[in-house]
C-alpha positions as CSV (number, residue, x, y, z in Angstrom):
1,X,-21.7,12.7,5.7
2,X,-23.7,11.6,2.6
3,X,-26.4,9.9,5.4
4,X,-26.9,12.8,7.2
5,X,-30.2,15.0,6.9
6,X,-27.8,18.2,6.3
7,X,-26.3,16.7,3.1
8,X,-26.6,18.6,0.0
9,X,-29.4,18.0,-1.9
10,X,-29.2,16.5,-5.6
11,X,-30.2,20.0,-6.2
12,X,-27.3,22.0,-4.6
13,X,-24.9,19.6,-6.4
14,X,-26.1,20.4,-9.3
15,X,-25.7,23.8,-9.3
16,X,-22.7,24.0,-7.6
17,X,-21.3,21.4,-10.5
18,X,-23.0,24.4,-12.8
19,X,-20.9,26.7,-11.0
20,X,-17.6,24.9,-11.9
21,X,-18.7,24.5,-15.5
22,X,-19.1,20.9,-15.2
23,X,-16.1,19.8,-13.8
24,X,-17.7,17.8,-10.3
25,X,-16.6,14.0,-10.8
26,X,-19.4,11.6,-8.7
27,X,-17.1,9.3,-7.7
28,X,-17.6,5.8,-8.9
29,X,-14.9,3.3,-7.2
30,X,-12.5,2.0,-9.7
31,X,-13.6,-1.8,-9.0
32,X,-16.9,-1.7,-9.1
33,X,-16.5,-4.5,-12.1
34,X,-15.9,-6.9,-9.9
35,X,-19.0,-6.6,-7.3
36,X,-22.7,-6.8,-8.0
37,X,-23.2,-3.6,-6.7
38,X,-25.2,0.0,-6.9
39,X,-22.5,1.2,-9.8
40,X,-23.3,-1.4,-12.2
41,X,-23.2,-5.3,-12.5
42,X,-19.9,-7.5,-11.9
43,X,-17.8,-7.4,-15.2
44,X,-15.6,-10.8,-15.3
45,X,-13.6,-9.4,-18.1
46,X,-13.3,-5.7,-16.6
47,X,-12.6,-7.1,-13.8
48,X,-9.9,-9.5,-14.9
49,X,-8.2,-6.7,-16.4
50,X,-8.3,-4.5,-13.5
51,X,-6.7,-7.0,-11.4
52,X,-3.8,-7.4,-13.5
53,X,-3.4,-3.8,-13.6
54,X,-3.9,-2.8,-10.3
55,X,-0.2,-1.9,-9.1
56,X,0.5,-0.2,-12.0
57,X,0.4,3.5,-11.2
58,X,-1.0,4.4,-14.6
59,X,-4.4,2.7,-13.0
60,X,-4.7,5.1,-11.2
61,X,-3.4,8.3,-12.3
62,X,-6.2,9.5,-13.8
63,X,-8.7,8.2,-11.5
64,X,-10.3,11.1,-9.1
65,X,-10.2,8.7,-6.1
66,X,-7.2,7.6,-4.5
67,X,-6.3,3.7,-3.7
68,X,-4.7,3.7,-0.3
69,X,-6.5,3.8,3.0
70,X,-9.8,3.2,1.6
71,X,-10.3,-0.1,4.3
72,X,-12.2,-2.6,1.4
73,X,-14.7,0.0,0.7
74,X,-14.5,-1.8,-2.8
75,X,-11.6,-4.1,-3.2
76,X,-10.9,-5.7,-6.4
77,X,-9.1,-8.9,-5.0
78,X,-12.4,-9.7,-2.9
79,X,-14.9,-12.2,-3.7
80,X,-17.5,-11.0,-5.9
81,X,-20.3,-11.2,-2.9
82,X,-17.9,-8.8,-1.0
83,X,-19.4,-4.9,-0.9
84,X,-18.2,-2.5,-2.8
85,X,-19.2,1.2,-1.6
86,X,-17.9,4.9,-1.4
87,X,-17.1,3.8,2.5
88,X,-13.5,5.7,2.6
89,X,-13.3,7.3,-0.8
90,X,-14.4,10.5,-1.3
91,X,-18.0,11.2,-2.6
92,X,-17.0,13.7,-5.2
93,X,-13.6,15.6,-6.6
94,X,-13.9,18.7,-8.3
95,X,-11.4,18.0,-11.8
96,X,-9.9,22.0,-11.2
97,X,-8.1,23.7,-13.9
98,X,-7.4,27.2,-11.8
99,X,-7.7,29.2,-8.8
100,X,-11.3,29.9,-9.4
101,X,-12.1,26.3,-9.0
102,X,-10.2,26.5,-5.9
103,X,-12.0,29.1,-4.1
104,X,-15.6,27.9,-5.4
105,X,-14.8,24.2,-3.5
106,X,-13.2,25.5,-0.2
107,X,-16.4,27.8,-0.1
108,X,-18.6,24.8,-1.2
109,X,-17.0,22.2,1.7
110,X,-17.2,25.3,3.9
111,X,-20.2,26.4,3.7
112,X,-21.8,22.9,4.3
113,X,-19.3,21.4,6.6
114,X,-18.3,18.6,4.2
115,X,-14.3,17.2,4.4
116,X,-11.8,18.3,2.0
117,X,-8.9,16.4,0.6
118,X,-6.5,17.4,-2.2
119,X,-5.1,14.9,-4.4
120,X,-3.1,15.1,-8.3
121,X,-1.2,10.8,-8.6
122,X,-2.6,9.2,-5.4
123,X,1.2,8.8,-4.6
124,X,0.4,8.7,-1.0
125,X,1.3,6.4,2.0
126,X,-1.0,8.2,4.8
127,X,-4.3,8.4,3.2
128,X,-4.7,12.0,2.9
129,X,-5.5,11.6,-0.3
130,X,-9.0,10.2,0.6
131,X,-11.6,10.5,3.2
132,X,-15.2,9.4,4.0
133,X,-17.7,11.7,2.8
134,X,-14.9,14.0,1.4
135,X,-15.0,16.3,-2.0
136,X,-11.5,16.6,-3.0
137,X,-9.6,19.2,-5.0
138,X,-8.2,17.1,-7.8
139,X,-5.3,18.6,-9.4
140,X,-3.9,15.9,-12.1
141,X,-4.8,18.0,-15.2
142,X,-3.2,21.1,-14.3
143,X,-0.1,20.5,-16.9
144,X,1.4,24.5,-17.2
145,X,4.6,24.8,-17.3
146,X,7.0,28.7,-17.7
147,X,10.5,29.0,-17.6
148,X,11.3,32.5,-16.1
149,X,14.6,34.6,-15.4
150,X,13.8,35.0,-11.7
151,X,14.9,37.9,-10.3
152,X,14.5,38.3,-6.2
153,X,16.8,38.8,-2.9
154,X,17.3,35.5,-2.3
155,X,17.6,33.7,-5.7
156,X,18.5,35.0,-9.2
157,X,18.7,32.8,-12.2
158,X,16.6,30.7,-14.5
159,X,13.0,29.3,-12.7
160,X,10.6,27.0,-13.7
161,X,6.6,27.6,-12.6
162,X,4.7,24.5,-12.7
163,X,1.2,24.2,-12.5
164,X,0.0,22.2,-9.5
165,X,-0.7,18.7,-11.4
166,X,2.9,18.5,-13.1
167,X,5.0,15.0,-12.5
168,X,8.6,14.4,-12.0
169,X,8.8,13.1,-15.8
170,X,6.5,16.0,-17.3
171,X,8.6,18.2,-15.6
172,X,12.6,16.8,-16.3
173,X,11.3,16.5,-19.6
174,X,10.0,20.3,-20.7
175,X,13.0,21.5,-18.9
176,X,15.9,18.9,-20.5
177,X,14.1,19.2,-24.1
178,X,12.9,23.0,-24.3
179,X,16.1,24.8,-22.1
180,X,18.7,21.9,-21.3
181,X,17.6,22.8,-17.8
182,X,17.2,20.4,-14.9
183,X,14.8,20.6,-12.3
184,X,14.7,18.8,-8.5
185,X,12.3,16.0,-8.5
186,X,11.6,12.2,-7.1
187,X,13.1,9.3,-8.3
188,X,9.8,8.1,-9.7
189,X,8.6,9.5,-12.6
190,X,4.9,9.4,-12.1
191,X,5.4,11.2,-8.5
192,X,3.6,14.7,-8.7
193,X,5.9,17.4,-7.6
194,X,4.0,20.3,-6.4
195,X,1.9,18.5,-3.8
196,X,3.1,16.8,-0.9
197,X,6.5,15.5,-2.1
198,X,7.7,19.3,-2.4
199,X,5.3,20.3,1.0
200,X,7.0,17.4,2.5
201,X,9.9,18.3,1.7
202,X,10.9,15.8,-1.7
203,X,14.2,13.6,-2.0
204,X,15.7,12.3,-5.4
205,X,18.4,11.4,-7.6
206,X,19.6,15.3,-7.4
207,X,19.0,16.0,-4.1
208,X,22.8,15.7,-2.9
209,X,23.7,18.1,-5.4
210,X,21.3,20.7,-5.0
211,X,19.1,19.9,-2.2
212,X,15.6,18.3,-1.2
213,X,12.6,19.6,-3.8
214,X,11.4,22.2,-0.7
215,X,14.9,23.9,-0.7
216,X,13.8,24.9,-4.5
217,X,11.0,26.7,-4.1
218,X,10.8,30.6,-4.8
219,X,7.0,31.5,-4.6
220,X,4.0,29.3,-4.4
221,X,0.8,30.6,-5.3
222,X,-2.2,29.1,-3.2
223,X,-6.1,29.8,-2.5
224,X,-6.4,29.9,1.6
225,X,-9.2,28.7,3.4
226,X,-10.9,31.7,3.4
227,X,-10.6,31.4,-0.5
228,X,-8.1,34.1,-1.1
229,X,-5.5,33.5,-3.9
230,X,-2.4,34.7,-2.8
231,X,1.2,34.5,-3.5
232,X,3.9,33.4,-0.7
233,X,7.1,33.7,-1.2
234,X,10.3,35.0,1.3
235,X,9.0,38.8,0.7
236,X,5.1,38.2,0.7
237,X,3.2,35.8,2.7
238,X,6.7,34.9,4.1
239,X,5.3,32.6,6.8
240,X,3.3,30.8,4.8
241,X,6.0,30.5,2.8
242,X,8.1,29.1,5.2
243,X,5.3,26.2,6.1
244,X,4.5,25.3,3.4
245,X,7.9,25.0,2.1
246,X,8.4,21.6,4.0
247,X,5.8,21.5,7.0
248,X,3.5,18.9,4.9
249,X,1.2,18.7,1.8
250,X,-2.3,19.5,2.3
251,X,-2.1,21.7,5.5
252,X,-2.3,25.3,5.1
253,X,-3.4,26.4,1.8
254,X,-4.5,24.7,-1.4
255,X,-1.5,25.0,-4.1
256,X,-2.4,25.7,-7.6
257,X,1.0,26.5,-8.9
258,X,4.8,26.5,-7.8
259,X,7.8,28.3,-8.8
260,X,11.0,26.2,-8.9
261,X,14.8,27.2,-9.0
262,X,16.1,25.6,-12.5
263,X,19.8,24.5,-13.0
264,X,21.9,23.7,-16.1
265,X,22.0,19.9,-17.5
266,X,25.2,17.9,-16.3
267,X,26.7,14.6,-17.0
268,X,25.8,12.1,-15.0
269,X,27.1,8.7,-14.3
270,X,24.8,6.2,-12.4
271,X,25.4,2.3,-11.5
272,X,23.3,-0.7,-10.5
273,X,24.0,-3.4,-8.0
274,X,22.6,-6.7,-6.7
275,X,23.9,-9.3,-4.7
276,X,22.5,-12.4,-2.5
277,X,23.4,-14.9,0.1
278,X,23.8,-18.4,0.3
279,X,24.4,-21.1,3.3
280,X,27.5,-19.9,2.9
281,X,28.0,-16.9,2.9
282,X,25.7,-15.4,5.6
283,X,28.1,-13.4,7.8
284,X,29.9,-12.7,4.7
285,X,26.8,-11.1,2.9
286,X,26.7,-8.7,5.8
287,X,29.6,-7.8,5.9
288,X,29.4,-6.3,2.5
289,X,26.4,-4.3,3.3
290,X,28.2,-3.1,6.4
291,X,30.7,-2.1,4.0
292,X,28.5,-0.3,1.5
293,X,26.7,1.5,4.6
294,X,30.3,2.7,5.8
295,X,30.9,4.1,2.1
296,X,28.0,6.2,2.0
297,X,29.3,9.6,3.1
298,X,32.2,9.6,0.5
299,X,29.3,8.9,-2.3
300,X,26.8,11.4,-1.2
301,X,29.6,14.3,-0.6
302,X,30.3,14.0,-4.3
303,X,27.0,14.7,-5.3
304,X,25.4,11.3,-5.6
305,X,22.4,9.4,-4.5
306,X,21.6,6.1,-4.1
307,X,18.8,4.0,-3.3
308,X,19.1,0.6,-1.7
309,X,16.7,-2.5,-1.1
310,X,17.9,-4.8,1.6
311,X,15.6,-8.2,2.4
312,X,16.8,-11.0,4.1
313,X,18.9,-12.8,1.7
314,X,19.4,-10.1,-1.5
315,X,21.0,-6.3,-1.1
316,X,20.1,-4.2,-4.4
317,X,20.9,-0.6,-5.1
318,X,19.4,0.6,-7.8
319,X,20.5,3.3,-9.0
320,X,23.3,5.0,-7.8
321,X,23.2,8.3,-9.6
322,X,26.0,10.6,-9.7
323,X,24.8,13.9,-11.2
324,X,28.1,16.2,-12.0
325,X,30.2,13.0,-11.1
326,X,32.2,11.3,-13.5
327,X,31.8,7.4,-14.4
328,X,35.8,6.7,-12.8
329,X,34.6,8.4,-9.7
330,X,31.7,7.0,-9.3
331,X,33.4,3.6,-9.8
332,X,36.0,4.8,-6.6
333,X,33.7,5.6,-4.7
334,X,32.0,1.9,-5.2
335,X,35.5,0.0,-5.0
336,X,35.8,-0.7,-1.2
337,X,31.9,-2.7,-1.6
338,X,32.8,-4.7,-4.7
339,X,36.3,-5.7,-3.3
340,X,34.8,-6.7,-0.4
341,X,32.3,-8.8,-2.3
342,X,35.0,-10.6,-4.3
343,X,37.0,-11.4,-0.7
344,X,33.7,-12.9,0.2
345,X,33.5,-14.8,-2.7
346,X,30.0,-13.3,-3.2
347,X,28.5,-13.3,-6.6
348,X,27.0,-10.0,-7.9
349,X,25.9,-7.9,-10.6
350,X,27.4,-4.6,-11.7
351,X,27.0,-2.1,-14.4
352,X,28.1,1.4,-14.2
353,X,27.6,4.0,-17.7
354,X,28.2,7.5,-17.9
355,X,25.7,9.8,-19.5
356,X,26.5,13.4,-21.4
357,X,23.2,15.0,-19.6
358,X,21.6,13.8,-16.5
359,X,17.6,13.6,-18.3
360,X,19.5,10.4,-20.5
361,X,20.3,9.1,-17.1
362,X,17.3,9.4,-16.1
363,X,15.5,7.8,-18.5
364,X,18.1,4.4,-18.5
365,X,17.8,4.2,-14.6
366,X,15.1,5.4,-12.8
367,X,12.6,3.1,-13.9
368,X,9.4,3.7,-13.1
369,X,7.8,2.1,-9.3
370,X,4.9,0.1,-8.9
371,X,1.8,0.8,-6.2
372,X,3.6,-0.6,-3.2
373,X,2.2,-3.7,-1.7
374,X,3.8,-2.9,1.2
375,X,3.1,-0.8,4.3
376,X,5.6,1.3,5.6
377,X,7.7,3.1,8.5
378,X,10.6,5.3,8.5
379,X,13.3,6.7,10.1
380,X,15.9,9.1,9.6
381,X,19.4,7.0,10.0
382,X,22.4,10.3,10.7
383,X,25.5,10.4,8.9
384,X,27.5,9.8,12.6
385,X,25.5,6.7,13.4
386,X,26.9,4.6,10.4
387,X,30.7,6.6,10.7
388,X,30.6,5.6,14.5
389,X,27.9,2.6,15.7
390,X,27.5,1.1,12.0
391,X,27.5,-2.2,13.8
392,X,24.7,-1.6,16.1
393,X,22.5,-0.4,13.0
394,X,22.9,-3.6,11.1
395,X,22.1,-5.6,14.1
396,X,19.4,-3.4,14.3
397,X,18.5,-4.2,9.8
398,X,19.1,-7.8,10.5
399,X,16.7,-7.9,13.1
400,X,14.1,-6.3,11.1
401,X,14.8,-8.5,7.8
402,X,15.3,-11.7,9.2
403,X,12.3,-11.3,11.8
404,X,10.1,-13.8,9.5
405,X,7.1,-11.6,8.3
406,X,9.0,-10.7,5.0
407,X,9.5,-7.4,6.2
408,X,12.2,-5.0,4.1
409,X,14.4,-2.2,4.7
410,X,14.6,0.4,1.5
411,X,16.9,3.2,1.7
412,X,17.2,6.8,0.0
413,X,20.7,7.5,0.5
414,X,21.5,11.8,0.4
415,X,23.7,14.6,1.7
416,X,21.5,17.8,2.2
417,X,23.0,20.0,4.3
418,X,23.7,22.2,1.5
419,X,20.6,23.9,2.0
420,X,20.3,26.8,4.3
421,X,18.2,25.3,6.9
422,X,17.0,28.5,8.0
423,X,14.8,29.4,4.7
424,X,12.5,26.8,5.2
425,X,10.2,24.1,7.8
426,X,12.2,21.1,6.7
427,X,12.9,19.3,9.7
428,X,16.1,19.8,10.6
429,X,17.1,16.2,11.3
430,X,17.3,15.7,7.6
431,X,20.0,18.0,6.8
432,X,22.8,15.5,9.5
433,X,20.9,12.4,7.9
434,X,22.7,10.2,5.9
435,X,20.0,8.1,4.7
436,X,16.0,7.7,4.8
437,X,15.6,4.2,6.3
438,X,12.0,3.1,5.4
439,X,10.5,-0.6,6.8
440,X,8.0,-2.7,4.5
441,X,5.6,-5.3,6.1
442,X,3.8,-6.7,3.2
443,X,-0.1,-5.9,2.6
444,X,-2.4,-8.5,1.8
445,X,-5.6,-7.4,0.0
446,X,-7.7,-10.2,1.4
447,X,-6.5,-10.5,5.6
448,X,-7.3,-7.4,7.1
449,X,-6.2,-8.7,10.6
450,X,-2.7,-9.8,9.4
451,X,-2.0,-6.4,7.8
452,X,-3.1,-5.2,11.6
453,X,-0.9,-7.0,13.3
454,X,2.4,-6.1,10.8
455,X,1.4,-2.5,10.7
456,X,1.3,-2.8,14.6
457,X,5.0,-4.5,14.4
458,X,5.9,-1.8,12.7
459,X,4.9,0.8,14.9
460,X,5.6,-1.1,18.1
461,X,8.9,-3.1,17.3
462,X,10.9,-2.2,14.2
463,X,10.9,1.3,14.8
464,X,11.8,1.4,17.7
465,X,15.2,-0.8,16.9
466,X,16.3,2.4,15.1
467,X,14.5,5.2,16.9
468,X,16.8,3.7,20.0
469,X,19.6,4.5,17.8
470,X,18.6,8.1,16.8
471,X,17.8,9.5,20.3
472,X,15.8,13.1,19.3
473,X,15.9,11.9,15.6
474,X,13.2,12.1,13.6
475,X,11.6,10.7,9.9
476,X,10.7,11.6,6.7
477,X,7.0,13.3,6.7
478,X,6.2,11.3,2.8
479,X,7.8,8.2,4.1
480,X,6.7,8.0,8.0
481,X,4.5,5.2,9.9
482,X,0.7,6.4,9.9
483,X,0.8,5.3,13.3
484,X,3.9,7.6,14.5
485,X,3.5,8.1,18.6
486,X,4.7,11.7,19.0
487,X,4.2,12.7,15.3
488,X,4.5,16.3,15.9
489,X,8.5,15.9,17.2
490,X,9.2,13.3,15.0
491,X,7.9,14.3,11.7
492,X,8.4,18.4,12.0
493,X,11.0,18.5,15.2
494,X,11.5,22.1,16.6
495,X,9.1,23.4,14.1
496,X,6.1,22.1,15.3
497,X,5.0,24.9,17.5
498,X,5.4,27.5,15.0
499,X,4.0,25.3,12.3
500,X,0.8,24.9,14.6
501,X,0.7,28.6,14.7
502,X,0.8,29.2,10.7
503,X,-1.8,26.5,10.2
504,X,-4.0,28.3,12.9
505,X,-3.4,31.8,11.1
506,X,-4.3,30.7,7.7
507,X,-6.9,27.9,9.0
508,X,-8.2,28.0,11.9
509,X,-11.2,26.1,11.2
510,X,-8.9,23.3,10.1
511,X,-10.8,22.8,6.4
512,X,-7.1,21.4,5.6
513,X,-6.9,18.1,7.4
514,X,-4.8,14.9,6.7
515,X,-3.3,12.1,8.4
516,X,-0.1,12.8,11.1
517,X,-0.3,16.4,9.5
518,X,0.2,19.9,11.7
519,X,-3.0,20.4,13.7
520,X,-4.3,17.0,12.4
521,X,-4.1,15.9,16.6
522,X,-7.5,18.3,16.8
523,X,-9.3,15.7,15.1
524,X,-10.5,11.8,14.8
525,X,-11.8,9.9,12.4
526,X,-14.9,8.1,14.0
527,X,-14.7,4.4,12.7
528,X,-18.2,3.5,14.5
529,X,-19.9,6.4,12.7
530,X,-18.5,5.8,9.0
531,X,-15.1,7.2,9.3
532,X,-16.9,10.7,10.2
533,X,-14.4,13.4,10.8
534,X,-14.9,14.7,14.2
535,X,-13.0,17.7,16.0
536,X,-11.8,16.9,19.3
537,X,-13.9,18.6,21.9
């Protein structure tokens, strides 16, 4: 830690910052306008502006530091008395353009026991994008991109290697605009794809036709913890391979670049729809959802996705994407919802277009997502839960919604048991799931104990509603509660153990370390020493 006698001196950071040809970022937290503090004096205007920016994810994009978990180390929405420190952001990130930068920081963090994160957008629930006293490996500005003719035994056809900074939109648009190819990606634009939404495993809008983002990756080239570059892929490194392939982001090697299965462009229809309740039509409002809920599997064995937003008095999916699937289908597939909506005498909102390629889709529909002010839980809901105990589940939703804290219930809505479970760590749970049920408690920037207490609901109360339901279910390792009891089962199911064994193999000094990740139980963050990360003795 920075207040340690054993930190580097000015001196070693210097030249180790001469070693990476300048490219070590002091971090400087991203409010610091609006604090008198050690970074500078309080900026009214800067700070103003910040403020009104804030949960805009281009804020923070290009910032080395990452937002989340950093416990009002320098909070912009604080008085400007309040302090404003490093606390939990990292001290430095290392702005990496290759391999070489790789290797020289694992070495650097090694060799003087300092914490390591990795981080390209910050798009990160968990926090292991930060950590106290942490350099981090900070990806954002590796932008390559190669389409290939892959050739292999498991996968022939056209590929797409993307350098470890690339994001959804970067990367739908090189391939729609260069090759009229597509490529697997999340439903946000700005979400990075190589990190921890492929490691994790990745939903989106063509995951029901092709499959989550981990079921697409051929080869992924990585520096290990003993700061070897090497290539893993089903014939070469095949159990690294397999882990990092949907065992987490961040665990057992540092990615610099993956290789992607590519697929030809195809039309795409995609529909919005909102609808709310009044006095009057309470039981009636749930009754559509019920209905919508019980219409899923037909939707998501076409092809489609969806993505639903349910509080306690308005139900919004937006979109419904249909890649392959024409607009009349899509429109079928929808009917049983919107005529039960008119039988209700419910008032909504409805469009539905078709598009000649899916990128055009893309662009009119999935609109880019805020910085969440929400904190978040999820579980896995299985396809034979809504076709058989639909009922209990939305007692189960209405609980959660109308429970008074301004909680929500989003949904991911997917069918991905195309995949070959076998090739990968995916949790298995995810291939019978039907949808990715995640709870929001809202976040408050300014009452620490109240965001406490909700995240503590969460954890304690609304989960378990729906892990009652899924007996030896599981969640969604991008989407999970921080605070998961029994993370290892639920996050990564029967692949834990050999997960735990990979990460040991490849780092057994646990240099790769992040929040409810594999191995991460051999550690704690000390709050009473700084946020100190301490191995379990």
């Amino acid at each position: 830690m920075p207040s340690d006698s054993c930190w580097p001196s000015p001196g070693v950071w210097t030249a180790f910052n001469q070693s990476l040809g300048g490219k070590l970022v002091a971090t400087i937290p991203i409010a610091s306008s609006c604090h008198d503090d050690s970074f500078g004096p309080f900026d009214p205007l800067k700070c103003s502006e910040l403020r009104s920016a804030w949960f805009l994810p281009e804020t923070h994009l290009d910032t080395s530091s990452a937002p989340h978990f950093t416990n009002n180390s320098c909070n912009p929405f604080l008085p400007r008395s309040a302090s404003c420190s490093l606390g939990n952001y990292i001290s430095y990130a290392v702005n990496a353009s290759d391999a070489t930068d790789f290797r020289k920081t694992i070495e650097f963090v090694r060799d003087h026991d300092i914490r390591l994160t990795i981080r390209n957008t910050g798009h990160d629930y968990n926090g292991k994008a930060t950590g106290a006293g942490a350099v981090a490996i900070w990806t954002h500005h590796m932008k390559s991109m190669q389409t290939l003719d892959y050739r292999s035994t498991t996968f022939t056809g056209k590929a797409i290697k993307m350098g470890a900074g690339v994001q959804t939109e970067e990367a739908y648009r090189y391939a729609h605009t260069l090759f009229g190819l597509l490529v697997v990606g999340a439903f946000s634009p700005t979400v990075g794809i190589v990190g921890g939404y492929t490691q994790g495993g990745g939903h989106g809008p063509l995951a029901s036709r092709f499959g989550l983002a981990a079921d697409q990756a051929l080869e992924w080239e990585v520096v290990t913890a003993s700061g070897e570059h090497v290539t893993a892929s089903p014939s070469h490194n095949s159990d690294l391979y397999w882990a990092l392939s949907g065992g987490g982001g961040g665990t057992y090697a540092a990615v610099v670049s993956l290789t992607v299965k590519a697929y030809p462009e195809l039309k795409t229809s995609a529909a919005n729809l909102t609808f709310s309740k009044t006095e009057t039509t309470h039981d009636g409002f749930w009754r559509a959802v019920r209905m919508f809920q019980e219409s899923l599997p037909d939707l998501v064995d076409m092809g489609a996705y969806a993505s639903f937003f349910l509080t306690n008095d308005t139900f919004s999916v937006a979109p419904i994407q249909g890649p392959g699937v024409g607009k009349i289908q899509l429109q079928q597939a929808l009917s049983a919802t919107l005529s039960c909506l008119d039988r209700e005498n419910i008032l909504y909102n409805f469009s539905i277009a078709e598009s000649p390629l899916f990128y055009d889709s893309h662009r009119s529909f999935d609109v880019p997502v805020n910085a969440s002010q929400l904190q978040i839980g999820g579980r896995l809901i299985p396809r034979l839960l809504v076709q058989n105990n639909n009922s209990a589940l939305i007692q189960a939703q209405k609980a959660i919604v109308d429970s008074g804290i301004g909680a929500v219930i989003s949904g991911v809505c997917v069918n991905v048991s195309i995949a070959d479970s076998a090739i990968n760590s995916v949790n298995p749970v995810w291939r019978t799931a039907l949808f990715d049920a995640v709870i929001g408690t809202p976040y408050s920037y300014t009452n620490d104990s109240s965001n406490i207490l909700l995240a503590d609901m969460t954890t304690n109360t609304f989960l378990p509603l729906l892990a009652d339901l899924t007996p030896n279910g599981g969640a969604y390792i991008n989407e999970a509660d921080f605070q998961q009891p029994d993370f290892q089962t639920v996050l990564y199911g029967v692949h834990y153990r050999a997960l735990k064994a990979i990460k040991m193999k490849y780092d057994p000094r646990g240099i790769f370390y992040g929040v409810t990740a594999v191995g991460s139980e051999d550690w704690f963050e000390d709050a009473t020493h700084g946020g100190r990360l301490c191995r379990i003795s």
